[in-house]
NUSE-499463 format. One record per residue (C-alpha): residue number from 1; z, y, x negated. Coordinates in Angstrom, 1 decimal. Each point is the difference from the previous one (the first is absolute). Layout:
BEGIN
n:z:y:x
NUM:Z:Y:X
...
***
This chain:
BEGIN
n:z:y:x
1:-30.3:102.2:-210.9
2:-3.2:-1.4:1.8
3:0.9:-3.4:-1.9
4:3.3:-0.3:1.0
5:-1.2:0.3:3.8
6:-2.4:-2.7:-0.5
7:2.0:-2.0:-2.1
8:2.8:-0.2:3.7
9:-2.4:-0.1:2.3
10:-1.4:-3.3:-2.1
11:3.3:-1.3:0.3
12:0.9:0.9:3.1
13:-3.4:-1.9:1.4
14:0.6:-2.9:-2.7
15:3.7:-0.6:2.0
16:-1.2:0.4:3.3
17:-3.0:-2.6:-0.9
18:2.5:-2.9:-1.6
19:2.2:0.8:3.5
20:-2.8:-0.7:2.6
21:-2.8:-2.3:-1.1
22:-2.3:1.3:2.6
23:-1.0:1.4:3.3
24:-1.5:-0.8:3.2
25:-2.6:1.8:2.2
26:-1.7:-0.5:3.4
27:-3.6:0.3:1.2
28:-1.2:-0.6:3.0
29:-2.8:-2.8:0.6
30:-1.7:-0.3:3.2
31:0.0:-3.7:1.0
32:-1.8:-0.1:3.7
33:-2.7:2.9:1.6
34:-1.3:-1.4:3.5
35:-1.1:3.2:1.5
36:2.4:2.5:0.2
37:3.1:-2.2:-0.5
38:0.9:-0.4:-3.8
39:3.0:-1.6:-1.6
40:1.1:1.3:-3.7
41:2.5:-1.6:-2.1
42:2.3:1.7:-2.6
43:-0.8:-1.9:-3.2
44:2.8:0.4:-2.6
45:-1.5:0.1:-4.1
46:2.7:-0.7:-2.9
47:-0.8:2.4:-3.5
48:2.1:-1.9:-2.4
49:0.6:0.6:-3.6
50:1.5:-1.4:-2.8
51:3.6:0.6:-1.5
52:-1.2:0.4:-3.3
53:-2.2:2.6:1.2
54:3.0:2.0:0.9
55:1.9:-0.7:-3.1
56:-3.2:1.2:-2.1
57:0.2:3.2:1.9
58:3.5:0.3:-0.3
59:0.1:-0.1:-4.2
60:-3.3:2.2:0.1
61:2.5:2.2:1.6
62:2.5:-0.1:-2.7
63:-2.2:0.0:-2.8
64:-1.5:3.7:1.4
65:3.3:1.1:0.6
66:1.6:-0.7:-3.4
67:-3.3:1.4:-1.4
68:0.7:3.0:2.0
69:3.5:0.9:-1.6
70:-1.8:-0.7:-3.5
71:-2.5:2.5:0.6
72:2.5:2.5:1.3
73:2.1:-0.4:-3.3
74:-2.5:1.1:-1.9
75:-1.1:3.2:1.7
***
């Protein structure tokens, strides 16, 4: 039973991963400091990832899920 959840969740993620390639996040950087006056600037980062990454994940997925009905055949 354990298997079968992982087995989803893998493809679940592996979809999700193929479907958007990345995501972005801010930080904040502090350009100027004279005194007490200081100006920050939202800097935006990209985490980008391949396709094929996804599409690894997604038959990893599969593969744990069929494995999962085997195993529960037998018991």
């Amino acid at each position: 039973m354990k298997t079968k959840t992982i087995g989803i969740a893998l493809i679940i993620i592996g979809i999700i991963m193929m479907i958007y390639l990345g995501f972005n996040y801010f930080t904040k950087e502090k350009v100027v400091e004279i005194g007490s006056l200081e100006l920050n600037v939202d800097k935006k980062h990209h985490v980008q990832w391949p396709p094929l990454a996804g599409a690894i994940i997604l038959v990893g997925g599969i593969v744990v899920f069929l494995m999962s009905k085997k195993e529960h055949i037998k018991t």
